[in-house]
Every structure is written in C-alpha cells, then in structure tokens.
N, C-alpha and C positions, 0 to 999 in steps of 0.2 A: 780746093774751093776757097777763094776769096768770103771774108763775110768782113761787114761794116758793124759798127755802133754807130748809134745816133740817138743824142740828148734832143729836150727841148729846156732850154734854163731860162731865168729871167731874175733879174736883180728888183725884187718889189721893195728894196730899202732906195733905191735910188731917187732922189728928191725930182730928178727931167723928168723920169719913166714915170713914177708916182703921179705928176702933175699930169700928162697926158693922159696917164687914163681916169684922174678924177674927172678933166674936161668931156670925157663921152661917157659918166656915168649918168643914170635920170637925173633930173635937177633937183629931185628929194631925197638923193642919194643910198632910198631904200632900193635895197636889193639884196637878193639871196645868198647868204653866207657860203652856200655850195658852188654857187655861179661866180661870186666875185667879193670873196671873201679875204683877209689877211692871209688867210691858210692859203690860198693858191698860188699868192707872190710872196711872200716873203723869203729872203734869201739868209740860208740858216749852216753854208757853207758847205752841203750835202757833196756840192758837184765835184767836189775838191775831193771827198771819200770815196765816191762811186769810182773815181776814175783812180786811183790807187789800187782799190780794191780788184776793177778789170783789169787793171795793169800787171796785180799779184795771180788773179784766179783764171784770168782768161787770155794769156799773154800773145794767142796767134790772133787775136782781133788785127785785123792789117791798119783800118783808118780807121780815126772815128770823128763823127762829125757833130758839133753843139750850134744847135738851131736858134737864135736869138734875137733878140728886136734892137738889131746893134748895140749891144751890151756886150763886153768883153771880159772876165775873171779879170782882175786884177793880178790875181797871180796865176794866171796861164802863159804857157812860156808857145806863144803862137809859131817860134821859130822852127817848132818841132816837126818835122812832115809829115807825122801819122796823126796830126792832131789843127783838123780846120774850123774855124766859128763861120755860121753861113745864116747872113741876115733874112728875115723875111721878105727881104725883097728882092732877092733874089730868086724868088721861088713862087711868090704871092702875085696877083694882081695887084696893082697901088691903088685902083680904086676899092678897096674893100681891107685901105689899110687904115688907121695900125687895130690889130686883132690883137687879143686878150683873149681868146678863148682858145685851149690844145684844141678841143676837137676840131674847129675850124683849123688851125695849122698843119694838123694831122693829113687833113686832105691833100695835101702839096707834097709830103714827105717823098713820093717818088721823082718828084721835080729836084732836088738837091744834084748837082751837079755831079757827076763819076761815082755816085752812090754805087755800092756793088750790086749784081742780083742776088745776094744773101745779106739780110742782114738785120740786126738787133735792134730794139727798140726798147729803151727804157728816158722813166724821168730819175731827176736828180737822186731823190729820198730810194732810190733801187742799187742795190750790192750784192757782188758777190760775195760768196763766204765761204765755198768751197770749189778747189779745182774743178773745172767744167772743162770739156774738149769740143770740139765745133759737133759731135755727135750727140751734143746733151741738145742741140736747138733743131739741129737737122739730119734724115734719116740717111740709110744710106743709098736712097734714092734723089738725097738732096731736097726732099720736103721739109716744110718746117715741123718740128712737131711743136703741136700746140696742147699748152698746158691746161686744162678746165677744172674746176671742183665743183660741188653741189653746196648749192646756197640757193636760200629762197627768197629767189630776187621777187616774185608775185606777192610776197607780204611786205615787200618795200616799195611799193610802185610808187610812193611820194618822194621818193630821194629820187632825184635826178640821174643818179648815176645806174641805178638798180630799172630806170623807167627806159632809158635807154639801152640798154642792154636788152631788155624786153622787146623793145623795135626792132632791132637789128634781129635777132631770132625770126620776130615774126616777119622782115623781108626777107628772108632765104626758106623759110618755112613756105610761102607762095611763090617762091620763084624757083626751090627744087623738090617742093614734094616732102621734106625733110629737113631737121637741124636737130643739132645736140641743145638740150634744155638744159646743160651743165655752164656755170659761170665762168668768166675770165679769172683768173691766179691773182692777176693784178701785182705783176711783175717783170722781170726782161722779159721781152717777145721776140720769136723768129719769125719773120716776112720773107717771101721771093718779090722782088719791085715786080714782077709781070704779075704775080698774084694779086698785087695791091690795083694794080692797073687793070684788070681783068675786072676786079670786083667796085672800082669805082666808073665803068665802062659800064657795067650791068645795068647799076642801082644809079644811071645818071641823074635821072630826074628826080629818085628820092630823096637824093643828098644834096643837090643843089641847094637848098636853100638855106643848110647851116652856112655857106659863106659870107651869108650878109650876118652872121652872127657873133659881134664882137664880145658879147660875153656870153658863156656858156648858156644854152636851154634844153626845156625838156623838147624841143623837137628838131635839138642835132642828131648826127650821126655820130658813129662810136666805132672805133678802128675794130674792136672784135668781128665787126661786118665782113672782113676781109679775111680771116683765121674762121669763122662760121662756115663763112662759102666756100672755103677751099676746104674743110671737112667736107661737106655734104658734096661737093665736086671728087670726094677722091684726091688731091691735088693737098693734104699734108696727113700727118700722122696723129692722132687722139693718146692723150696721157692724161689720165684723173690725177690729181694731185688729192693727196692724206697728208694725215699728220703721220705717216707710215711708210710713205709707199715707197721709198728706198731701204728697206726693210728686205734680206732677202729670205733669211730661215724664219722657220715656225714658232722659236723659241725669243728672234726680238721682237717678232707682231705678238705673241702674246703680252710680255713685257711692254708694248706700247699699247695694247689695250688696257692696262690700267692707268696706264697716262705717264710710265718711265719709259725712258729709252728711243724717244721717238726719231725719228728719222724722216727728212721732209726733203722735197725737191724743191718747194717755195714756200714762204713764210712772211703773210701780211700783215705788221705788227701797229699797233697804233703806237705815235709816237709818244705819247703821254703815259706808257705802260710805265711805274714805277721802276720796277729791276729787269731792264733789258737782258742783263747775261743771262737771269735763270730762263727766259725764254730762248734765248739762242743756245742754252746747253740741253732745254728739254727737245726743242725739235732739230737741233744740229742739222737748217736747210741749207742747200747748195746756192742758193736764192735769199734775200729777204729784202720787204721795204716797210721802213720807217714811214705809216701815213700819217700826215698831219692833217688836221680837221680844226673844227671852230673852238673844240674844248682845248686846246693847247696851250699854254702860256708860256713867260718868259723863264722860267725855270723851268719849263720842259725843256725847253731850247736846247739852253745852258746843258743839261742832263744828257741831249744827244750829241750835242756837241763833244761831250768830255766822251761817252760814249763812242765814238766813233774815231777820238784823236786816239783813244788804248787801244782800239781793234785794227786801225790801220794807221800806226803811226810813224810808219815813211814815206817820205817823198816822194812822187812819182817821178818820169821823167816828163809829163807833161807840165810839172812847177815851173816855174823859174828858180 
C-alpha cells in the first residue's frame, strides 16, 4: 500500500503574502481572531519538525506533498523526490483565488496531482512521536481508521471550529440515518482520495459555498465530513482516543486512572502549556499537536521552538 503525506503551510511572516491578504481583509480590519487571526499564519518553523519527526517515526511514508500559496521553506531541499511543494493553483480555480482559508483549500486536496489513494493529512504544528506503521492509519482492509474522542462540542457552538463540526454530523446524520457524535482528535488523518471524492460528490451543494470563502466562517465545511461519512458508510474503521487507550493490561489503566502512566494514541496540546515534557511524559502519545490560538505570545514561540529543536534535533533529508 502506497500512502502520501500532505501539509497545508504558509509563511504569515512573509511581508508579499502579509500584504495580499491584508488587501481582501474588510476595510475595518475587524475580524475574528479564529477566522484570520496571527495564530493561523504565522510561521514558527513547525514544518521543519513535523517533517523530521515523519521522517524518524513514519519512514515508509513514500511522498509527501506541502500545499502552499507559492511559498517555498527556505530551507527545503526540493531536489529531493519524495518531497514536492504544489501551489494552489494548481489545484484551485483562479477565480476564487488567493484563499486564506484551509477549509476552503481543503476541498481540492484530491485534485493534487499523483496524490496516492491513501494518504495522511496533517498541518504543520502535527508530530509524530512515536513509531507508527501504515497499520496505525489504515485497517487491514485498507480503510482508514479514524480517530474520535468525546468532547462537548454542543457547549461550544460559538467557536467556529466546534459550530462546524456540528454541521458536518448533522449532514450525514440526514443523509444516512446515523453519525458518531464523537469529535475529531485534531491530528494526522487517514483519507482514501475516492472516500474524499465520494463524500464531496454527496454533499455537493452543501459545500459549495465555502469556495467563495476566503477566510474561514461558521458556514464552511470541515474535512471530518469525509471520515463521518465513511464511518456511517462502513467504508473506515472507529477508534476512540483516551488518555489510555494504548494501555493494554489492567494494571496501566488503573495507574492511568489516577492520572500516572498514561498512554495515548493522539495528544492535542495547546502551545502555550508551560512544561511541554511533563505532558508528553504523562501521556507518552504516538500522535501530538502543538495548537496555537490567540493566547500565544512570543515567548511561547520561542518555548516551542527550543522545544521541539531537543525533541527532534536532526536533520532530515528533506533540509538542505
């Protein structure tokens, strides 16, 4: 089984890229910290770790492809051939370019040329951190499995991100009868491109209208739509995520139910958490991401920064 990677990165320190998207901000330049906030672009060197890290934890990944609004790392070494940058327009309409918003780019992600029909989906702030084999994403029927936890996205329905996810349940809820009311991990993802293409074929006209949406709203779509419906289809595999659930004997679920020893298949950390190690030593996940948000500052940064140069501090081969 072939299977892909695929980032979506963007350099928000870059003065061009800055300047064009201040040009299609509203003219009162209010807008929603969650939609189009510092936290979404700014570039804090993540892509450089995530890609060390799959390089160490996931090494039969074949390609991997970084989705960008022709921006290039400065220190990616493009000569490499398991390693392509693939602009939005390559893959977008030009009239409904240049977009700022993932969810909208999201919708094209099966358009990416030689993409595999397997393959992974994460953003930059996503790592691994422990050996994983093509069996940790997909069954051995070649479904993906997808990872959910319980969260109570109904008491968040003002955050965007929690209000969407809500959608997406309720169209496969009317379109099969059924959905898990369990949340997204909010980390790597396993996709089949014919899954992804099956479920934006269904919901054509529901989704249509995030394209004209160049910064995020609460009435995009949300890639879980495509992992929802292929649960409720039969067409992947269900795994609840715990702070446990790699946990095999009776004796470490106890031990993690008072809050030692735990064991995690993903680990959503906010980036701002003071001491990163003691959380990645309490839940030792196979999975984790650094999420940044509006509370962040430049000594957080700094903090993941140094953070993530100790936990993976060799070069890949996709440097220069």
């Amino acid at each position: 089984m072939e299977i892909d990677l695929v980032y979506l990165w963007v350099d928000g320190n870059d003065p061009v890229w800055l300047a064009k998207k201040n040009a299609y901000l509203p003219a009162d330049r209010q807008v929603d910290p969650e939609a189009a906030g510092e936290c979404r672009f700014v570039e804090n060197d993540e892509l450089r770790y995530s890609l060390r890290s799959a390089e160490r934890y996931a090494p039969w990944i074949r390609r991997i492809y970084i989705l960008t609004d022709d921006q290039t790392p400065a220190w990616l070494d493009t000569s490499n051939p398991r390693v392509r940058v693939v602009s939005h327009r390559e893959i977008m309409p030009a009239e409904i370019l240049p977009v700022f918003n993932s969810c909208t780019i999201e919708l094209f992600l099966p358009r990416i040329p030689g993409l595999a029909e397997h393959f992974l989906y994460a953003n930059d702030d996503m790592f691994f951190s422990r050996p994983v084999d093509p069996g940790f994403f997909f069954d051995e029927g070649g479904r993906p499995v997808v990872r959910l936890k319980k969260q109570s996205l109904k008491r968040h329905d003002d955050d965007i991100y929690c209000h969407t996810i809500l959608r997406m349940q309720e169209l496969v809820r009317a379109c099969c009868g059924r959905c898990s009311e369990l949340a997204p991990h909010h980390n790597v993802d396993a996709y089949r491109r014919s899954d992804f293409l099956t479920a934006l074929e269904a919901f054509r006209d529901e989704l249509a209208p995030t394209e004209s949406h160049r910064f995020r709203s609460r009435d995009d779509w949300q890639r879980s739509l495509v992992l929802y419906y292929a649960l409720a289809r039969g067409e992947a595999s269900l795994r609840e995520v715990t702070r446990y659930n790699k946990l095999e004997t009776p004796v470490q679920r106890l031990r993690a139910l008072f809050g030692v020893g735990c064991g995690s298949d993903s680990r959503c950390i906010p980036a701002y958490t003071p001491d990163l190690d003691s959380v990645m030593e309490k839940y030792d996940p196979s999975l984790f991401c650094l999420n940044d948000d509006a509370r962040m500052t430049g000594e957080d940064r700094l903090r993941v920064r140094q953070f993530l140069g100790k936990l993976f501090p060799e070069k890949s081969s996709f440097e220069k």
